[in-house]
MMTF fields as JSON, N, C-alpha, C and O atoms, coordinates in Angstrom:
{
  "mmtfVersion": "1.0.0",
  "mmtfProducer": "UNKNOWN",
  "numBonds": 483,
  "numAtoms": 484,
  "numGroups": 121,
  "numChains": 1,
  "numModels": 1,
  "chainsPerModel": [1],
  "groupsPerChain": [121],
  "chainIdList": ["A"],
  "bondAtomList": [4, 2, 8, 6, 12, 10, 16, 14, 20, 18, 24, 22, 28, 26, 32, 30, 36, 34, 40, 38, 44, 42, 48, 46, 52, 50, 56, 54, 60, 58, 64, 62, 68, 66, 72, 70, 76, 74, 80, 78, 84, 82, 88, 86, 92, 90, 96, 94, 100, 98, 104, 102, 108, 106, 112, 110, 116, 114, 120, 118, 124, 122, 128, 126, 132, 130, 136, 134, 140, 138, 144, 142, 148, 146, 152, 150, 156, 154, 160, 158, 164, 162, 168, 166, 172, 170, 176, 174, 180, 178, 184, 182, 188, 186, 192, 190, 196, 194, 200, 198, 204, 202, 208, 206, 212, 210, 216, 214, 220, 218, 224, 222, 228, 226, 232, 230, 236, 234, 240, 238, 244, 242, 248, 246, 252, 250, 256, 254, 260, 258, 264, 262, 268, 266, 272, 270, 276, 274, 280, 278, 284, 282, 288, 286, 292, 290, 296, 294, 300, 298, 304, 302, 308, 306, 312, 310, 316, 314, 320, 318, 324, 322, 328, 326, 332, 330, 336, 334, 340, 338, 344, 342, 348, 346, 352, 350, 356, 354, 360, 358, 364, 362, 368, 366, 372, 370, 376, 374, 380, 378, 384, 382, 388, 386, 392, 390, 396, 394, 400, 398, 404, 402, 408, 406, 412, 410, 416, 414, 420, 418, 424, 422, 428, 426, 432, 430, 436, 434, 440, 438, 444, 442, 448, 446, 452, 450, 456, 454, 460, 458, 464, 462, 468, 466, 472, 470, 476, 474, 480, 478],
  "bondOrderList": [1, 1, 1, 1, 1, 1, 1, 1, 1, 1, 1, 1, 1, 1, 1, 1, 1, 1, 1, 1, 1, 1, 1, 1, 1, 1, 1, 1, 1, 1, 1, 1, 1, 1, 1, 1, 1, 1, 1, 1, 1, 1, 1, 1, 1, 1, 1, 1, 1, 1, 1, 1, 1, 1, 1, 1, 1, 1, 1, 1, 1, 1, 1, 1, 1, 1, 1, 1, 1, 1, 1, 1, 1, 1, 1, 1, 1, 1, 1, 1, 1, 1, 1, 1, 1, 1, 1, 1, 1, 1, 1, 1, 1, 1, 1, 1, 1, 1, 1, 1, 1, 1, 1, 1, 1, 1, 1, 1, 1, 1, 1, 1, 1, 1, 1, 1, 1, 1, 1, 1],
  "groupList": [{"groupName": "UNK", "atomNameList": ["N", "CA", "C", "O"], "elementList": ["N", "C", "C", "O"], "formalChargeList": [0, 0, 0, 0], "bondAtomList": [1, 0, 2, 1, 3, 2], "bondOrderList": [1, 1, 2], "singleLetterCode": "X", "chemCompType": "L-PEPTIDE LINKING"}],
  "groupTypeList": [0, 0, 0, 0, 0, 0, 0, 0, 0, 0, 0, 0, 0, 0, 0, 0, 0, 0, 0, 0, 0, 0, 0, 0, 0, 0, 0, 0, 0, 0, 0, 0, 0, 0, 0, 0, 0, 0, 0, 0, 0, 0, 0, 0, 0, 0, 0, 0, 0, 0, 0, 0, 0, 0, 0, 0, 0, 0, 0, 0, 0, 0, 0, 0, 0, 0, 0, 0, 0, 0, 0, 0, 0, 0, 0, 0, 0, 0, 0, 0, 0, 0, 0, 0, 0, 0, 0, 0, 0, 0, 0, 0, 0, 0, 0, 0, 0, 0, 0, 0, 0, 0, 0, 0, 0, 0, 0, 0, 0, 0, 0, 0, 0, 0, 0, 0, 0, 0, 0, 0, 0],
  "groupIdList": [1, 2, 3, 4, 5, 6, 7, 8, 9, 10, 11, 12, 13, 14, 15, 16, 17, 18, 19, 20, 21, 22, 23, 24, 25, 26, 27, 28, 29, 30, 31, 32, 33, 34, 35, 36, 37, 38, 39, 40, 41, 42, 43, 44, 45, 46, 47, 48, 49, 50, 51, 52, 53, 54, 55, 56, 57, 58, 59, 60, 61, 62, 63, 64, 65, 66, 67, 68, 69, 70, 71, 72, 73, 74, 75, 76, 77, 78, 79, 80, 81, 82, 83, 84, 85, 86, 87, 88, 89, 90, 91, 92, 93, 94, 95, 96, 97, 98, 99, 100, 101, 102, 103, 104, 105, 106, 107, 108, 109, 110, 111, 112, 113, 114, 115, 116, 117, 118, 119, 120, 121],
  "secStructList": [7, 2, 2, 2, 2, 2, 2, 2, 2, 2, 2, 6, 7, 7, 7, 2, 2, 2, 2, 6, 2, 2, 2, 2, 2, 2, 6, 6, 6, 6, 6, 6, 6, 1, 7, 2, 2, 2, 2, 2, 2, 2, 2, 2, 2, 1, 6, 6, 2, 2, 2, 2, 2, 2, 2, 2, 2, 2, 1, 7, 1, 1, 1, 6, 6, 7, 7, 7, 1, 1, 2, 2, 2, 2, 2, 2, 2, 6, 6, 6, 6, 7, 7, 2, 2, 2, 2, 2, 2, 2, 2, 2, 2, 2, 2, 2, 2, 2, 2, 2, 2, 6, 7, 2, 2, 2, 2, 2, 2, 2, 2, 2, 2, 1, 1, 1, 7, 4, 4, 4, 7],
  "xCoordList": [80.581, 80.954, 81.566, 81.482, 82.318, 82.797, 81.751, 82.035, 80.291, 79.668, 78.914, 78.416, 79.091, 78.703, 79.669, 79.482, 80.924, 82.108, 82.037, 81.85, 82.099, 82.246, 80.663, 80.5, 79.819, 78.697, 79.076, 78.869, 80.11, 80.13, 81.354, 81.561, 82.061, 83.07, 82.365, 82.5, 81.793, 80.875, 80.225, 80.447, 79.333, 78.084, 78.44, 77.711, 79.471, 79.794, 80.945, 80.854, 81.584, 83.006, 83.982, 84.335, 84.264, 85.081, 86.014, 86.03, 87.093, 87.611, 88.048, 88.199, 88.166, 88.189, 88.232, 87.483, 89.376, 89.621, 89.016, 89.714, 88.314, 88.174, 86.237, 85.531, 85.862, 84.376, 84.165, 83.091, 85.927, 85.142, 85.655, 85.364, 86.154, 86.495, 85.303, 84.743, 84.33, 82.983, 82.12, 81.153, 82.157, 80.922, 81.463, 80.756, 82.644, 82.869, 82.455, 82.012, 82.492, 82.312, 80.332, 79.882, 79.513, 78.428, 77.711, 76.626, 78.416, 77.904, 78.184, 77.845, 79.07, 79.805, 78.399, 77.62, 78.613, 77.679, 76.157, 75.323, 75.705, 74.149, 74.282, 73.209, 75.386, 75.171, 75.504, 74.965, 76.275, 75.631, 74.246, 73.827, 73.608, 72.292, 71.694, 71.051, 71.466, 70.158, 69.549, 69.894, 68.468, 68.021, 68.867, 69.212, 69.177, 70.738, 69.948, 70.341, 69.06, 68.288, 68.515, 69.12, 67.931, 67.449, 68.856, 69.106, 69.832, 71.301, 71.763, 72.254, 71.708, 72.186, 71.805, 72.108, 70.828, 70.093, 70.991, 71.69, 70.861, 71.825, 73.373, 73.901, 73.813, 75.216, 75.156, 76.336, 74.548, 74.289, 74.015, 74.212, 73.554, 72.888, 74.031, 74.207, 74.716, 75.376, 77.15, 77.862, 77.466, 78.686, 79.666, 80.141, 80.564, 81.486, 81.47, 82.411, 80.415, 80.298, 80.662, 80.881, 80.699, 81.641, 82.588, 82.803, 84.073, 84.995, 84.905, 86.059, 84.537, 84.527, 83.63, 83.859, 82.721, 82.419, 84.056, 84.86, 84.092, 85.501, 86.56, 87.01, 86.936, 88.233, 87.884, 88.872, 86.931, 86.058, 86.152, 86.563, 86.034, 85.932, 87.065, 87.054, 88.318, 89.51, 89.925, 90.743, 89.926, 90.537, 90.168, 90.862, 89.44, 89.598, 88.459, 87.752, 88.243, 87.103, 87.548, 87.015, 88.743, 89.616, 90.008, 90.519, 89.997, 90.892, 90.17, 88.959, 90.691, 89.91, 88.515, 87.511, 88.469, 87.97, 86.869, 86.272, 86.815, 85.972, 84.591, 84.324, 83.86, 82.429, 82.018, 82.604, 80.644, 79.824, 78.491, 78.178, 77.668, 76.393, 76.695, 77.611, 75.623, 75.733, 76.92, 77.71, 76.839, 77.606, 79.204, 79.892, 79.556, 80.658, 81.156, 82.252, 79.929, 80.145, 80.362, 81.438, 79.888, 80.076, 81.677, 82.473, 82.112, 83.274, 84.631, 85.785, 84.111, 85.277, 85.334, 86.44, 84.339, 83.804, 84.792, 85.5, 84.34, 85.434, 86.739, 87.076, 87.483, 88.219, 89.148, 90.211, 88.551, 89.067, 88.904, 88.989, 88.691, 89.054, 87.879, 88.153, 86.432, 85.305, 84.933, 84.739, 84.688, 83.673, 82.191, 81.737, 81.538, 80.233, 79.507, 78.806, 79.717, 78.626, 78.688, 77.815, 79.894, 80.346, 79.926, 79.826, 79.766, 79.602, 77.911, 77.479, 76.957, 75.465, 75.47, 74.574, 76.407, 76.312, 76.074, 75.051, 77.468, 77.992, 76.744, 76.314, 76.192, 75.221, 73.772, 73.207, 73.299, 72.116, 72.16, 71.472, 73.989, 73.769, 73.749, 73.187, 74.651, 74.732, 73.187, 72.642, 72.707, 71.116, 70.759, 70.426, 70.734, 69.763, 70.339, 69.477, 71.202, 72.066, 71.873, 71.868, 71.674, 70.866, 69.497, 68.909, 68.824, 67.131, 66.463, 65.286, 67.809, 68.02, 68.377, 67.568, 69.075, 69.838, 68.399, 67.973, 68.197, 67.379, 65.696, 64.815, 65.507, 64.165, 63.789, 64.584, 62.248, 62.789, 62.135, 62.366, 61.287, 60.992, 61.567, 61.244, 63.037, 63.874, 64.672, 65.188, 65.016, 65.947, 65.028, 65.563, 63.788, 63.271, 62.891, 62.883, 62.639, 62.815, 64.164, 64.154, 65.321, 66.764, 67.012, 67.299, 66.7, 66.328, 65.643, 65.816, 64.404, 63.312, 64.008, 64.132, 64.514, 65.248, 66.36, 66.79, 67.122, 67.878, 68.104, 68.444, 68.0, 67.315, 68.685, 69.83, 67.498, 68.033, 69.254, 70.437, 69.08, 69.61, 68.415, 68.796, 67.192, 66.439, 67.012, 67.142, 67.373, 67.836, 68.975, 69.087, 69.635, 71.014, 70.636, 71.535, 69.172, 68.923, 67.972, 67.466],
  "yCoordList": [-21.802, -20.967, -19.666, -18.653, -19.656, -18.504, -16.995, -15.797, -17.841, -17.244, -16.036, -14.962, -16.809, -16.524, -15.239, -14.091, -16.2, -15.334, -14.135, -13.117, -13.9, -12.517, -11.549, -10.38, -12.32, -11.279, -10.113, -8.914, -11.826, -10.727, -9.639, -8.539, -10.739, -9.171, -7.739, -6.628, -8.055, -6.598, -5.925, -4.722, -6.568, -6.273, -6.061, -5.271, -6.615, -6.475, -5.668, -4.474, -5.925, -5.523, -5.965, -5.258, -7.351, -8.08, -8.458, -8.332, -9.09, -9.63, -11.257, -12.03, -11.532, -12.827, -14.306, -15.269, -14.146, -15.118, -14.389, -14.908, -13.637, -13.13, -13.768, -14.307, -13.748, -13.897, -15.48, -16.014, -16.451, -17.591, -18.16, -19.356, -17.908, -18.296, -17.551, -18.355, -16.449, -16.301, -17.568, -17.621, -18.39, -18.995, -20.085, -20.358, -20.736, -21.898, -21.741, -22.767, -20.469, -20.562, -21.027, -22.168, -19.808, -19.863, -21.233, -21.572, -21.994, -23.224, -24.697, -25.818, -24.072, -24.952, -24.637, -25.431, -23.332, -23.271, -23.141, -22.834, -23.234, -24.018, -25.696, -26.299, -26.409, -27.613, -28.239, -29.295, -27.662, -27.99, -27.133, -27.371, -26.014, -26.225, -25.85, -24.862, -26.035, -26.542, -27.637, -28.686, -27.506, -28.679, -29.71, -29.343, -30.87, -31.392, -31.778, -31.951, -31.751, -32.628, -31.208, -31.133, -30.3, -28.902, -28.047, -27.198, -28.312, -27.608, -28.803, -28.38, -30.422, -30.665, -31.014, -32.015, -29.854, -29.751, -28.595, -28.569, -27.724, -26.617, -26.882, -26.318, -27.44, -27.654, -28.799, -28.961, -29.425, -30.01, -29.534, -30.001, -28.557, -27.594, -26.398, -26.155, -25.76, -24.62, -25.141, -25.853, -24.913, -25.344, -25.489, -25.158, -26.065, -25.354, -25.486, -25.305, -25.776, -25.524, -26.296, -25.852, -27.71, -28.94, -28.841, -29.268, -28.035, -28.084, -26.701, -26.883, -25.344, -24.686, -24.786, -23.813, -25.665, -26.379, -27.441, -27.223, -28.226, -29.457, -28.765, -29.16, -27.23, -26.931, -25.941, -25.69, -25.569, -24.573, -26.352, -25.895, -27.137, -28.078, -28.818, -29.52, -28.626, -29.428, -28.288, -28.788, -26.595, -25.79, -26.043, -25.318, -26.708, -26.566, -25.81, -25.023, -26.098, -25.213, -23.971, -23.67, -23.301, -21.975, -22.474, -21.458, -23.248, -23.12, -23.621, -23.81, -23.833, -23.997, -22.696, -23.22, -21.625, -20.7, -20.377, -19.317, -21.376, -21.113, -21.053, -21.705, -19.91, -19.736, -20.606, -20.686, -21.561, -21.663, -21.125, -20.446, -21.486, -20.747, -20.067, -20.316, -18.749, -17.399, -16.528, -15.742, -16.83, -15.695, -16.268, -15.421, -17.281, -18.021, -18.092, -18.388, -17.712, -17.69, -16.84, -16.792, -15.554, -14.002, -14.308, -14.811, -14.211, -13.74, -14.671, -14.261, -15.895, -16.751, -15.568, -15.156, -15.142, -14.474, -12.56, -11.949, -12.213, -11.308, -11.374, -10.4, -12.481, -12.781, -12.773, -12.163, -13.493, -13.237, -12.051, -12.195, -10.822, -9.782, -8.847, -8.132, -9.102, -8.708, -8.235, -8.943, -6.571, -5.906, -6.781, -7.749, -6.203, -6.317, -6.295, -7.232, -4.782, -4.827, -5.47, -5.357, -6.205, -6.82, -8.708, -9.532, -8.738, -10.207, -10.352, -11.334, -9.198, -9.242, -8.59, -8.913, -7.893, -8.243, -9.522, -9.894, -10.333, -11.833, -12.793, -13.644, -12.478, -13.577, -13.602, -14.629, -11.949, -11.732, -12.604, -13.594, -11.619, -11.899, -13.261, -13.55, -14.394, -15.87, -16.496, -17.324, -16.041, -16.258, -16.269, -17.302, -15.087, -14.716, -15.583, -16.329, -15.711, -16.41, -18.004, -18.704, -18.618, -19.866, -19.883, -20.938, -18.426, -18.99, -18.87, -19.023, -18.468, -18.793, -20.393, -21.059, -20.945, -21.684, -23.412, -24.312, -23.231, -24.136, -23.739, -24.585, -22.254, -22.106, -21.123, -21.026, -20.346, -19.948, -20.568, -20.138, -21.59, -22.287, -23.164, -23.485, -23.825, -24.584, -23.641, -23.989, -22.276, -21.401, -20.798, -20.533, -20.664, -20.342, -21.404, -21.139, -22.406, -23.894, -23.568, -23.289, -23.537, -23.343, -22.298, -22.405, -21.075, -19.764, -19.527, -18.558, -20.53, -20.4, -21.324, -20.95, -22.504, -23.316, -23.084, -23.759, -21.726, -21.25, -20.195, -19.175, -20.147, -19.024, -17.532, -17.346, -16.573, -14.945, -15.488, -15.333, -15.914, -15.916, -14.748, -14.01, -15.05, -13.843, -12.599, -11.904, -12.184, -11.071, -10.199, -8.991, -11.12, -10.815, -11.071, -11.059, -11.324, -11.517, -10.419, -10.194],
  "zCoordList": [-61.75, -60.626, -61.124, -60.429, -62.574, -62.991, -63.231, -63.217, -63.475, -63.272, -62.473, -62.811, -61.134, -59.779, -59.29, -58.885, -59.594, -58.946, -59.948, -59.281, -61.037, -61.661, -61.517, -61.868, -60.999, -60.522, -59.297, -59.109, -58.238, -57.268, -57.049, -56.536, -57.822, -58.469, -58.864, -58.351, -59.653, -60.489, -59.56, -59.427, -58.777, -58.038, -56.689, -56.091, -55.987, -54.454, -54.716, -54.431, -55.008, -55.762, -54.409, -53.466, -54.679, -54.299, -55.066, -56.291, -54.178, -55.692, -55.983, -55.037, -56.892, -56.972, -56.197, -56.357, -55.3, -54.434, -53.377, -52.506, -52.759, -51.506, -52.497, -51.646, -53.257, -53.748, -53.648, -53.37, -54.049, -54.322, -52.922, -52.935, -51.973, -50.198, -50.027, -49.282, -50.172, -49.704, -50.032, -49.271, -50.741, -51.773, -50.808, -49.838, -50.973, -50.091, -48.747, -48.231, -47.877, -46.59, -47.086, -46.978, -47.592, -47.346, -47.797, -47.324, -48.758, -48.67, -48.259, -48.637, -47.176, -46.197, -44.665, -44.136, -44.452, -43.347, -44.158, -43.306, -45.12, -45.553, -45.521, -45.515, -45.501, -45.452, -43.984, -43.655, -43.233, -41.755, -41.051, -39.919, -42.067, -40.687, -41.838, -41.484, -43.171, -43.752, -43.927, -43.384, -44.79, -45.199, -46.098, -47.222, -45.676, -46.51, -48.367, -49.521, -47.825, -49.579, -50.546, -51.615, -49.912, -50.835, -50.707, -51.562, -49.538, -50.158, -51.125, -52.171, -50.991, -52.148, -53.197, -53.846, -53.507, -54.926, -55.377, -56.39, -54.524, -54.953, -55.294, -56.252, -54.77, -54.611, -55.852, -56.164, -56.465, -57.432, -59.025, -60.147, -58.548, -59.805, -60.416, -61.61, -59.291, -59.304, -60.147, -59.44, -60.962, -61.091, -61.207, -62.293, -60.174, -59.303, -57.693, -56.921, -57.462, -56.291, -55.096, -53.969, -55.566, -54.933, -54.597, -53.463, -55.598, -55.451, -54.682, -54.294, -54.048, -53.527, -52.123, -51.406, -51.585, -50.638, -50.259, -49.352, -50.993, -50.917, -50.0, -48.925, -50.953, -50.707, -49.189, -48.499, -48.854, -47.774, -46.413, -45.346, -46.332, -45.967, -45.53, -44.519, -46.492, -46.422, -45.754, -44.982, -45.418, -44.605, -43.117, -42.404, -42.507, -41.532, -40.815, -41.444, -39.219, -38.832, -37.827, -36.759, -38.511, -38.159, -36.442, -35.971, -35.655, -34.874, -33.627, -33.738, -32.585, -31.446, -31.046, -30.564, -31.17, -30.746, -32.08, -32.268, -32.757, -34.455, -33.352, -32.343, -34.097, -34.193, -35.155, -36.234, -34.746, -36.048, -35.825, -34.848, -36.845, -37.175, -38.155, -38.938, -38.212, -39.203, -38.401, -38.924, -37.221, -36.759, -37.469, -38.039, -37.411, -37.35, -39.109, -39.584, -39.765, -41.546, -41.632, -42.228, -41.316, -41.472, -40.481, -41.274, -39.549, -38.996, -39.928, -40.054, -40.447, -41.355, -42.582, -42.931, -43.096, -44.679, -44.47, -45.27, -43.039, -42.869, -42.066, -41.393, -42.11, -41.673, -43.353, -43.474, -44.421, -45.433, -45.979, -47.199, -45.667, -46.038, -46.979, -47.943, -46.353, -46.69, -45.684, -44.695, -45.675, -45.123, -44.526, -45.136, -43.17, -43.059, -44.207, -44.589, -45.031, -45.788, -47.16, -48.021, -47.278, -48.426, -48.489, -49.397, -46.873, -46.586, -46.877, -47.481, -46.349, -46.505, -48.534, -49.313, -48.842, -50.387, -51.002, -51.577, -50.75, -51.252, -50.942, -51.721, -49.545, -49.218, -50.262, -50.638, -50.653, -51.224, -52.172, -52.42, -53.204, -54.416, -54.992, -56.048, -53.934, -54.003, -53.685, -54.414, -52.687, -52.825, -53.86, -54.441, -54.377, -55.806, -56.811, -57.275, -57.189, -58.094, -58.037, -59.049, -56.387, -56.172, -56.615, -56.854, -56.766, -57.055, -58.354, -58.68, -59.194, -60.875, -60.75, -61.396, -60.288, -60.42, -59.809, -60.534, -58.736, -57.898, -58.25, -58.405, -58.329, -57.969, -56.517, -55.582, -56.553, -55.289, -54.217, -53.088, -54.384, -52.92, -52.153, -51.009, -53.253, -52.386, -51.85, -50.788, -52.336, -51.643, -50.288, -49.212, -50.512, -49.424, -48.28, -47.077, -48.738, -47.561, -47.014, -45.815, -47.611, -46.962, -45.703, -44.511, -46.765, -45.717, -44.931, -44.192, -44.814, -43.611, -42.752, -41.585, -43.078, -41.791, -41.188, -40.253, -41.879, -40.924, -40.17, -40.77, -38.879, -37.502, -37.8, -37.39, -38.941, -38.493, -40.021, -39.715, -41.126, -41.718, -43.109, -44.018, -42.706, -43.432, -43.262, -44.269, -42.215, -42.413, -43.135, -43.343, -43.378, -44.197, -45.751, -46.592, -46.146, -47.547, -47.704, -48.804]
}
């Protein structure tokens, strides 16, 4: 995961804890509306990524009034203190970084099963 996280340091220019509370949200909301086999190939492969799903998981689903979906990942992702255009950064570059990691037709099985999440990649 140290990996991941210092890409998007470099590349989004986030910073540390605001990069790895991005990674937990986005693979918290890929494992309620993806494919569960092909996110947990990913979440298997990537490493690190358990305990940043775990700890994204043990926080809670922000409150009575929590959005979920994409809309509800993006508003948790800038709620921790990431720009719009920093949250469609984090999402690419964690994509891309999954399709080193998985391959890209399980990342694209993931991304095709979830509605208007192409667009933010």
């Amino acid at each position: 995961m140290n990996e991941l996280v210092a890409r998007l340091v470099a590349n989004v220019g986030v910073d540390q804890v605001a990069a790895e509370k991005a990674v937990g949200i986005i693979l918290d909301f890929l494992s309620k509306e993806g494919p569960a086999d092909k996110v947990r190939a990913l979440i298997d492969k990537v490493p690190g990524a358990q305990e940043l799903l775990a700890a994204e998981q043990a926080n809670g689903s922000g409150g009575l009034f929590a959005m979920g979906g994409l809309m509800g990942a993006g508003t948790k992702m800038m709620g921790a203190g990431l720009s719009m255009g920093q949250v469609q950064g984090v999402t690419k570059e964690m994509l891309a970084y999954a399709r080193e990691k998985v391959g890209d037709d399980a990342i694209g099985e993931i991304v095709g099963a979830i509605p208007g999440l192409s667009q933010f990649i």
